[in-house]
Chimera marker file (.cmm) of the C-alpha trace (Angstrom):
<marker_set name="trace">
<marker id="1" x="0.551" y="-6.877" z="-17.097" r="1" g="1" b="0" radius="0.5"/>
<marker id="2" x="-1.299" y="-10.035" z="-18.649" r="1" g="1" b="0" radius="0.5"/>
<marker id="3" x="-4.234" y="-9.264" z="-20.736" r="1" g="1" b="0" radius="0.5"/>
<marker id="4" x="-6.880" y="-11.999" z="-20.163" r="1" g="1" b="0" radius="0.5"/>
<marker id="5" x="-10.083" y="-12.367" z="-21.923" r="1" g="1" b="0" radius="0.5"/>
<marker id="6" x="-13.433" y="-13.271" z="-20.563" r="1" g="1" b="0" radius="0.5"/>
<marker id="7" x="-16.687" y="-14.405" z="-22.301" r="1" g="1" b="0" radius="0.5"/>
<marker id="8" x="-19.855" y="-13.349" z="-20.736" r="1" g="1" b="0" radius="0.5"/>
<marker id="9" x="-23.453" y="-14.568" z="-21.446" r="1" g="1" b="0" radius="0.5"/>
<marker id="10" x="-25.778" y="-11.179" z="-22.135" r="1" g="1" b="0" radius="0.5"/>
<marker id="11" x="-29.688" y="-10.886" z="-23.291" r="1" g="1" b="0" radius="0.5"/>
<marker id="12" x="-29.569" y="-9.934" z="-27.090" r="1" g="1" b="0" radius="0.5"/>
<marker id="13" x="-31.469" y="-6.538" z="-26.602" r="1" g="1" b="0" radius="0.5"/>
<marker id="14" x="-28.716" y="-5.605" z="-23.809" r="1" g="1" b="0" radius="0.5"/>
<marker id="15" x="-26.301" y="-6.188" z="-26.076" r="1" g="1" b="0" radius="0.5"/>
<marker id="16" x="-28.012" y="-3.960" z="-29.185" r="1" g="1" b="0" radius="0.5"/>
<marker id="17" x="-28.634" y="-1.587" z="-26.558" r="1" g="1" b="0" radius="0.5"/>
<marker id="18" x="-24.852" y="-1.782" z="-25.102" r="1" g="1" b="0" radius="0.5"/>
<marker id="19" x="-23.570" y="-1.144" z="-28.753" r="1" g="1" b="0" radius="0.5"/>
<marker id="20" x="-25.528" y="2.012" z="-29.398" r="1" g="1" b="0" radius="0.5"/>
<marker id="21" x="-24.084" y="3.478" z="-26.551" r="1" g="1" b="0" radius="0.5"/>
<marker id="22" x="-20.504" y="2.409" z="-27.511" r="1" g="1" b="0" radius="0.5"/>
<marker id="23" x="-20.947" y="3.686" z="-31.258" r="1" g="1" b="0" radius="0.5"/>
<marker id="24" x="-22.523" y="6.439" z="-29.230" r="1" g="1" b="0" radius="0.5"/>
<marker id="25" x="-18.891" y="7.540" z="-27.506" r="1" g="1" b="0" radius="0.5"/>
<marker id="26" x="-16.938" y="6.182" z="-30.675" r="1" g="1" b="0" radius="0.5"/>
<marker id="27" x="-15.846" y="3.074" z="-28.815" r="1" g="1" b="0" radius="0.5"/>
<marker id="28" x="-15.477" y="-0.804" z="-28.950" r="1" g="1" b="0" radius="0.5"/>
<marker id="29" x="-18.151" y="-2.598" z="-27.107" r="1" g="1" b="0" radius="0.5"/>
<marker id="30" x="-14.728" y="-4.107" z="-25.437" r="1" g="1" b="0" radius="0.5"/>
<marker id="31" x="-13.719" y="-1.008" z="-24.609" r="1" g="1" b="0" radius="0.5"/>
<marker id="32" x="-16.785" y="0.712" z="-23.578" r="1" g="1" b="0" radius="0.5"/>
<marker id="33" x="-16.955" y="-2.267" z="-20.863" r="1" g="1" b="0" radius="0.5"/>
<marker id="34" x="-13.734" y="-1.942" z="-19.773" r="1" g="1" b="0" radius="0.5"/>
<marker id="35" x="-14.510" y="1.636" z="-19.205" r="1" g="1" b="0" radius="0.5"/>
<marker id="36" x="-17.656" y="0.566" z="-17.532" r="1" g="1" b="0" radius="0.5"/>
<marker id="37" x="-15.748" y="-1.575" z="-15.653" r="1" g="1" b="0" radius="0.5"/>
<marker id="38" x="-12.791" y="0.717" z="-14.361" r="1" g="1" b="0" radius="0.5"/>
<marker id="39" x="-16.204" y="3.101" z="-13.198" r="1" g="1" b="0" radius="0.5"/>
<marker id="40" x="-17.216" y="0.264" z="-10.627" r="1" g="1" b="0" radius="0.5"/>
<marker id="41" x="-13.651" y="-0.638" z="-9.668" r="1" g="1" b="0" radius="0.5"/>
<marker id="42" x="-13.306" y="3.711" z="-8.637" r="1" g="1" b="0" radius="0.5"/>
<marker id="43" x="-16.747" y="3.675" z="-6.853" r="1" g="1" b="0" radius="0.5"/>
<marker id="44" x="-16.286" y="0.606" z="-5.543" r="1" g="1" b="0" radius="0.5"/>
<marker id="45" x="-12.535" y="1.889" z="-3.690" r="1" g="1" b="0" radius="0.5"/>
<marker id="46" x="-14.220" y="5.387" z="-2.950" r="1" g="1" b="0" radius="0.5"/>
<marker id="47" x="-16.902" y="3.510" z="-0.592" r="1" g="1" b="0" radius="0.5"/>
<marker id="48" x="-14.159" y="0.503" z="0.701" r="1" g="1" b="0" radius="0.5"/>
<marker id="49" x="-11.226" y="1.671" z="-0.131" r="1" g="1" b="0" radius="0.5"/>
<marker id="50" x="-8.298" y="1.369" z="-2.429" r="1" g="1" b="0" radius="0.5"/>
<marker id="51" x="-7.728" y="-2.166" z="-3.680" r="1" g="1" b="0" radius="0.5"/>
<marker id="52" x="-4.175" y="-3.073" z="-4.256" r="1" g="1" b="0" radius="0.5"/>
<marker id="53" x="-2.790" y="-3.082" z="-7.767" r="1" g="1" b="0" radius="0.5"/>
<marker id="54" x="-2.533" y="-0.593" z="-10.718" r="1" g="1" b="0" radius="0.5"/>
<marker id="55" x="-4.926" y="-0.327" z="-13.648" r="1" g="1" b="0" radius="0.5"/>
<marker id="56" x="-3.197" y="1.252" z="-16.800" r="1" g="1" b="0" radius="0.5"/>
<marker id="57" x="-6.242" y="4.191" z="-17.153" r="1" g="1" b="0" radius="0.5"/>
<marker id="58" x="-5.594" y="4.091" z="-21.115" r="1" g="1" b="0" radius="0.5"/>
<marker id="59" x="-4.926" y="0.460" z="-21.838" r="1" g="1" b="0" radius="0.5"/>
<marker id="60" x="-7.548" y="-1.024" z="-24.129" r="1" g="1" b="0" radius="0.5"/>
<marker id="61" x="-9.689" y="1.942" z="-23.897" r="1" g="1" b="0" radius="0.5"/>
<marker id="62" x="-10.458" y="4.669" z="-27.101" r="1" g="1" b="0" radius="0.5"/>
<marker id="63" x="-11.241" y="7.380" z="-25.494" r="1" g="1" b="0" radius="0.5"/>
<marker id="64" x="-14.762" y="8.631" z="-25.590" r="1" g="1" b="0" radius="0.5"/>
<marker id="65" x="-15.835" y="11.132" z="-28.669" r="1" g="1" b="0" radius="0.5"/>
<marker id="66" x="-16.079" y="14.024" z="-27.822" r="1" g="1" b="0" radius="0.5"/>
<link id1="1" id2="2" r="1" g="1" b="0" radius="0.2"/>
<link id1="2" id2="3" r="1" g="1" b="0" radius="0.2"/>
<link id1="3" id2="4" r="1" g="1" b="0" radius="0.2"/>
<link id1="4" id2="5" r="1" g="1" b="0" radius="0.2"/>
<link id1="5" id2="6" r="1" g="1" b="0" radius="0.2"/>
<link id1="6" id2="7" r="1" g="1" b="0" radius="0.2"/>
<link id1="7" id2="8" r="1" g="1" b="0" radius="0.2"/>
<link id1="8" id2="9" r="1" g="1" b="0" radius="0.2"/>
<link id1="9" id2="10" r="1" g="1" b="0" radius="0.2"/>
<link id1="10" id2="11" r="1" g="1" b="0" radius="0.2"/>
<link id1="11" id2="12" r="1" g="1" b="0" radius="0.2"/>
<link id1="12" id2="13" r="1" g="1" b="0" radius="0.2"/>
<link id1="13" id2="14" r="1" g="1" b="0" radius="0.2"/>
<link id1="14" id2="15" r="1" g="1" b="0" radius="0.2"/>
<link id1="15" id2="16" r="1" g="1" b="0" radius="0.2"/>
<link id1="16" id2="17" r="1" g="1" b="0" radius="0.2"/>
<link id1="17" id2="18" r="1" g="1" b="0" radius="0.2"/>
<link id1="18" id2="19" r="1" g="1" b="0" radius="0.2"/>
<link id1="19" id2="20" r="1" g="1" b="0" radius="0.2"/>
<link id1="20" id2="21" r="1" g="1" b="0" radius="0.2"/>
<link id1="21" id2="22" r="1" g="1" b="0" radius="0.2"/>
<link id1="22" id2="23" r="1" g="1" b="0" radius="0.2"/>
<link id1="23" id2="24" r="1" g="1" b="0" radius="0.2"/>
<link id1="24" id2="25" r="1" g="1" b="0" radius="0.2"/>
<link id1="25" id2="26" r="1" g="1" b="0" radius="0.2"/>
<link id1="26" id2="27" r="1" g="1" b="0" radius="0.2"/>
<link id1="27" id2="28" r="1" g="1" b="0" radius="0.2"/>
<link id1="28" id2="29" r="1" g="1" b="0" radius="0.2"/>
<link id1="29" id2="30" r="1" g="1" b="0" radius="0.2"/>
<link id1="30" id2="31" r="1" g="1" b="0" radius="0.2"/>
<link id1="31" id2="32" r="1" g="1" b="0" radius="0.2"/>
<link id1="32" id2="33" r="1" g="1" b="0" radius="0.2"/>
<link id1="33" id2="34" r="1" g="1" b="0" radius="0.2"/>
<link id1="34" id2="35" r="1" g="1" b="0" radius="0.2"/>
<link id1="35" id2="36" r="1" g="1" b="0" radius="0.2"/>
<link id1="36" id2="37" r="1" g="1" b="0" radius="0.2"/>
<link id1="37" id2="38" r="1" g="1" b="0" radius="0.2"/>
<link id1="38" id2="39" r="1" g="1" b="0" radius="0.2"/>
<link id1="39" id2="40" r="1" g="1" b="0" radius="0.2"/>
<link id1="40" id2="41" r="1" g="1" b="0" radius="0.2"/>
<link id1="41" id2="42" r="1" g="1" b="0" radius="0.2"/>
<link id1="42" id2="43" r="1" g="1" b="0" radius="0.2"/>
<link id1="43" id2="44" r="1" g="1" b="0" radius="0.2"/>
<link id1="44" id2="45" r="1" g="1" b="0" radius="0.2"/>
<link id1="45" id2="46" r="1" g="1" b="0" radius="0.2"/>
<link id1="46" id2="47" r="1" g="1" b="0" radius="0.2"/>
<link id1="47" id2="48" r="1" g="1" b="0" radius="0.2"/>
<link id1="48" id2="49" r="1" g="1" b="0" radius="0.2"/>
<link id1="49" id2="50" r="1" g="1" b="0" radius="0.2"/>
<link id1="50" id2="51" r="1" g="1" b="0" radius="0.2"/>
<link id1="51" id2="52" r="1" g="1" b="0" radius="0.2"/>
<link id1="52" id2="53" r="1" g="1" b="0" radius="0.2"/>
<link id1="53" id2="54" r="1" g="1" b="0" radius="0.2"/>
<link id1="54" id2="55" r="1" g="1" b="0" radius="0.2"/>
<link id1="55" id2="56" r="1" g="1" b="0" radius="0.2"/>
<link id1="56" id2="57" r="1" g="1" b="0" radius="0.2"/>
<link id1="57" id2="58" r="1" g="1" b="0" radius="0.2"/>
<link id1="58" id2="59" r="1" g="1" b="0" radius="0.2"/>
<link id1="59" id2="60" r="1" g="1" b="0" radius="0.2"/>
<link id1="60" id2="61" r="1" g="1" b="0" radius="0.2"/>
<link id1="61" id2="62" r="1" g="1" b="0" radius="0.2"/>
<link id1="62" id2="63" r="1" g="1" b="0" radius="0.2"/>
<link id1="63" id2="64" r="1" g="1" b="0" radius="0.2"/>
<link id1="64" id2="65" r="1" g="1" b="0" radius="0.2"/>
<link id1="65" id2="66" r="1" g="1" b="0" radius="0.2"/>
</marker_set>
């Protein structure tokens, strides 16, 4: 699988706030989004269901602190 990156545009507080909660769980603000991200992709297919394709559940992602 190809890993792609993408540049977003995000309000400066968001962002602070964002990275507190990523330091929070010991995580990448990358990888706390991607996590965010692979949240909305599993709601999203438990209301629609399943998209087709595989996410690797560990790729990119440090898991949170526990």
């Amino acid at each position: 699988m190809a890993i792609k990156s993408v540049s977003i545009r995000i309000e400066e507080e968001m962002l602070r706030k964002l990275s507190y909660v990523a330091d929070y769980e010991g995580r990448s603000i990358n990888s706390h989004i991607l996590v965010l991200i692979r949240q909305d992709i599993k709601t999203f297919e438990n209301k629609h269901g399943e998209i087709e394709g595989e996410i690797e559940p560990g790729l990119n992602v440090k898991p949170a602190r526990k």
